[in-house]
N, C-alpha and C positions, 0 to 999 in steps of 0.2 A: 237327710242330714239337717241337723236342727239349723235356725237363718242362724243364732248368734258362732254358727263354725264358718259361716261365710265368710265372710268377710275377712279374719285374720287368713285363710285361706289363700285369698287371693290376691293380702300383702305379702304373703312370706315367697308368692312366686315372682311379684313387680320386684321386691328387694333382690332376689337370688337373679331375674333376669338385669336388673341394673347393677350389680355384681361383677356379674361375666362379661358386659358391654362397656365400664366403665374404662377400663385396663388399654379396649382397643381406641377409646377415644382419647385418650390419654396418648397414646402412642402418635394419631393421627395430627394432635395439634402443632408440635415441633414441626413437622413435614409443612404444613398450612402456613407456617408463622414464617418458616425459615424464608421465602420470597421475601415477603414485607419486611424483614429485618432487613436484608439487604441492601448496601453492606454494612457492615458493623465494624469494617476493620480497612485497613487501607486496600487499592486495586492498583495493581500492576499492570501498565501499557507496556509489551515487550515494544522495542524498536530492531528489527534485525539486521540495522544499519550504523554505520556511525553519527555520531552527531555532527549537524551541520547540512545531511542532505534534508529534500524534502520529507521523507517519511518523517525523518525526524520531527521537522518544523510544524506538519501539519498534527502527530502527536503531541507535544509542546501545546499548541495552539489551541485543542479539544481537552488536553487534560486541568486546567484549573477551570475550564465551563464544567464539565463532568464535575469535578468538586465541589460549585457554588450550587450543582443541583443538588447532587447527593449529598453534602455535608461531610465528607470523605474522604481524604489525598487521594487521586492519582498520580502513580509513581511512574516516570518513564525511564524505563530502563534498557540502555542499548546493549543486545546482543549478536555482535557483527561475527561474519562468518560465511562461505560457502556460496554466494549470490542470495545471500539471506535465507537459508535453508537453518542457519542453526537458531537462529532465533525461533522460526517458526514450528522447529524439532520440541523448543521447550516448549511452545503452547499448547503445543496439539498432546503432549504427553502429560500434562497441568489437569488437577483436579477440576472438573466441570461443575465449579462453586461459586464462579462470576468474580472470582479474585486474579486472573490473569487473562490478559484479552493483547491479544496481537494487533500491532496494525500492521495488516500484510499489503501487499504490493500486485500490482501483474507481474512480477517478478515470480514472488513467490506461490500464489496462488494462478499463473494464469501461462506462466513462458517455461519454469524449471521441469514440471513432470514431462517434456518433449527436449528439455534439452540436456538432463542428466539422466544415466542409464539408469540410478536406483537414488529415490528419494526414500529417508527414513521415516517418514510418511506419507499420507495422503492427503493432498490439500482437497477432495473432496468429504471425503468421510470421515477424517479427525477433526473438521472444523462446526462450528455452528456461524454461518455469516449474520452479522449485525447491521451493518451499513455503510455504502459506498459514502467515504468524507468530499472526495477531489478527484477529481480528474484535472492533467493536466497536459501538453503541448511539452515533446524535446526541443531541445534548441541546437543545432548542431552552430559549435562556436572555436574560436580560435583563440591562442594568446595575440592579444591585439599587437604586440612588440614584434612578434612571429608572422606575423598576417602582412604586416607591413613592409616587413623586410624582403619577404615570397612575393611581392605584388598579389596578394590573395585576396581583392574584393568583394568576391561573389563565390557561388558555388561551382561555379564550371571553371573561374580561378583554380581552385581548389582541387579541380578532378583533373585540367591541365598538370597542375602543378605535383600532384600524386603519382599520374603516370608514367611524366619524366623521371620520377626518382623514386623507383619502388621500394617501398621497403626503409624509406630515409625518414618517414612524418609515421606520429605515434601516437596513437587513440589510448586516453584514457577512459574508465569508466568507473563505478561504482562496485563492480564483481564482476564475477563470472556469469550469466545467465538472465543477470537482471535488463528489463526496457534499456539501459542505455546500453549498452553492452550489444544487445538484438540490433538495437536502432542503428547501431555502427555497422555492425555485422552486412545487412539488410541493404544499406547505402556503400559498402566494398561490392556485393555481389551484383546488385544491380549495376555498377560505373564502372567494374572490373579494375578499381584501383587496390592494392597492398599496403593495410596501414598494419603497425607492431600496435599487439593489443596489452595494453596495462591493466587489470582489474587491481582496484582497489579497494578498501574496505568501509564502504560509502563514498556519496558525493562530498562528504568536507575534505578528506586529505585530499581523493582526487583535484580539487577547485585549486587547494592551497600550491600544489605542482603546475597545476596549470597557468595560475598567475604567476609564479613565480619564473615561468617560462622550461620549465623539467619537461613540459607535456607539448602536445602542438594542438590537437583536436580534443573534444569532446562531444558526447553527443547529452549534453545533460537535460534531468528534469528543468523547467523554467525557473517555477520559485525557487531553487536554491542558486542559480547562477545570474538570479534578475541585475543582484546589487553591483554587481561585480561588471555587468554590462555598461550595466548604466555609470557607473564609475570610469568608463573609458578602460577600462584592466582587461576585459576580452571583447572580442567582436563577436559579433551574432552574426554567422550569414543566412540563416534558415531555420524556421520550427518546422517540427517533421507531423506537425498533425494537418489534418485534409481543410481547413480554415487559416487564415493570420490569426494571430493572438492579440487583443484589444490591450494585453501591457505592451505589445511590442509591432504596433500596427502598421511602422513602414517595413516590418521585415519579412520578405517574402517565401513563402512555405518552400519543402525542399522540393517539390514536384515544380510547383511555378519556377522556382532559377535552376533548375537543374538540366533542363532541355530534355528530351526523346528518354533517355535513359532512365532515367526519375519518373515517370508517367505511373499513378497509382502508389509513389511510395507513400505509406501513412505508418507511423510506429507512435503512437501513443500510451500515457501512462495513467493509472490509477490507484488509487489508498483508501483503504478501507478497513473500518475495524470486523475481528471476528473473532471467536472465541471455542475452547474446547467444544467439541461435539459433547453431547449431550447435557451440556449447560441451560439448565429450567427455560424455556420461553419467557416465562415474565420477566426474567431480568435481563433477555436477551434483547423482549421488546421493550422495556426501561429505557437501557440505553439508547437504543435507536431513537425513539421522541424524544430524548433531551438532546443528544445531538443532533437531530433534524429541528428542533427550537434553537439551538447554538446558532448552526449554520445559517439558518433566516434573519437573524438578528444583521443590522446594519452593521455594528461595529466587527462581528465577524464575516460577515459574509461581504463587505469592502476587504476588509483584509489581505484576505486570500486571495482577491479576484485582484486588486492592485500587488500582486505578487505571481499573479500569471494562472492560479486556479480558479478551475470551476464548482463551485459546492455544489455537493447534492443531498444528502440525508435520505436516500432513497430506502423503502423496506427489506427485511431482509430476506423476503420473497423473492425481489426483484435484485439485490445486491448475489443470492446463489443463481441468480438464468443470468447475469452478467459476465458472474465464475466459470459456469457452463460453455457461453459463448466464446472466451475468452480462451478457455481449453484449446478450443478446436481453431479458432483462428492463428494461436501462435504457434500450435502444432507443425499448421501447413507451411508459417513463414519461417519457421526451423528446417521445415525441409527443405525449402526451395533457398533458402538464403545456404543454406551450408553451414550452420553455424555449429558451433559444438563448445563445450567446454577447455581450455586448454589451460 
């Protein structure tokens, strides 16, 4: 072949093979980009509680840091319902686009699949975890008006005073199945006292019954019932985690004032965000470093701890074997407590 056929030869194969390649890069770049855009349009915190409890607060609290990172509203949006199953129903069923991310609870991610017979999903395989925000310490409390009139000082006050009158003194909580809910559950089975159980739809109306004197116990998360302590409106007689709590450091855990009976009670709670299963990792791990930078910052990480939480920003390697752990421990305290939905 003469040279000058060369050459045009083995342009017209580079053009037809850049051609046929051109279309699949074309196609690849939206896919590549779509991350880094991220987001482009506002993100939805569902909250599957009412406003007013802690999930709420610590939502609130993470959603205008998330915005000054990302440039972005997040939106918090409470959807109460079921011990927090319905909220959680809408995220796990939510396009996996990094526009709706739950902050679920040990409620919903760690007590309901053991204590309802059929959840409408699976808090293991519909979610993707992002990062454990708080953990926090119950507070089992009274309406201070009620406490005082019962001579109810202490916790063994309390278990005296329950056993004479079965059936008389009324546990509120947050729902059906959620930590505070267990936490009451947990402390009947162990003292063999009879309280009437209220589920409510979060800790704010629950709180508002309770000062209001409607309610007689509670076993609530810390931060949402700090204010309300400290105001003289309820009494604290015990946090139900296995330490005192540094907001509330004369008040002795429920194992220490409980005597014999109490020996090993621990019911604690945690929040955390998580998002649709199969939501991209990079935006899964976005979030996570900007909230674990939220959380270290002084101004938030005082916050929280002077409202009775522990921050963590932990990855979300370590926030799914927390989930895991979590399964199986409130499994057993489901069974041995008795508890059920009613």
């Amino acid at each position: 072949m003469p040279r000058s056929h060369v050459r045009p030869l083995a342009q017209r194969r580079f053009w037809l093979a850049a051609a046929l390649t051109a279309p699949l890069a074309l196609l690849a770049a939206p896919a590549a980009q779509a991350d880094s855009a991220w987001p482009g349009k506002p993100v939805r915190i569902v909250v599957p509680f009412a406003p007013g409890g802690t999930t709420d607060l610590l939502a609130r609290a993470m959603a205008p840091e998330l915005q000054k990172a990302f440039g972005q509203s997040f939106i918090v949006d409470n959807r109460t319902g079921a011990g927090g199953n319905v909220g959680a129903d809408i995220v796990a069923k939510s396009a996996p686009d990094g526009y709706t991310l739950l902050m679920g609870t040990v409620g919903t991610h760690g007590i309901n699949r053991a204590l309802y017979g059929k959840l409408p999903f699976d808090p293991i395989k519909d979610f993707a975890p992002i990062t454990l925000v708080a953990a926090v310490p119950n507070v089992m409390e009274m309406n201070a008006d009620k406490a005082k009139a019962l001579g109810i000082h202490n916790v063994q006050d309390f278990i005296r005073v329950a056993k004479a009158n079965p059936g008389k003194l009324n546990m509120a909580s947050s729902g059906n199945g959620t930590s505070i809910h267990l936490a009451g559950e947990l402390f009947k089975s162990m003292t063999g006292t009879y309280l009437i159980h209220f589920p409510y739809r979060g800790s704010g109306p629950a709180l508002m019954d309770m000062v209001s004197g409607n309610m007689d116990v509670m076993f609530d998360n810390l931060p949402s019932s700090l204010q309300q302590i400290r105001a003289g409106k309820l009494t604290a007689l015990a946090v139900t985690s296995a330490q005192r709590s540094p907001a509330l450091p004369d008040v002795p855990t429920v194992e220490e004032a409980g005597g014999p009976s109490l020996k090993g009670y621990e019911a604690s709670s945690w929040f955390g965000l998580l998002a649709p299963a199969g939501t991209p990792p990079e935006i899964v791990n976005r979030i996570q470093q900007e909230v674990a930078k939220a959380l270290s910052t002084p101004a938030v990480k005082d916050k929280l701890q002077a409202q009775g939480a522990i921050p963590s920003g932990n990855t979300p390697q370590e926030f799914a074997k927390l989930i895991d752990s979590e399964h199986k421990k409130w499994a057993q305290v489901v069974k041995v407590s008795g508890a059920k939905v009613d």
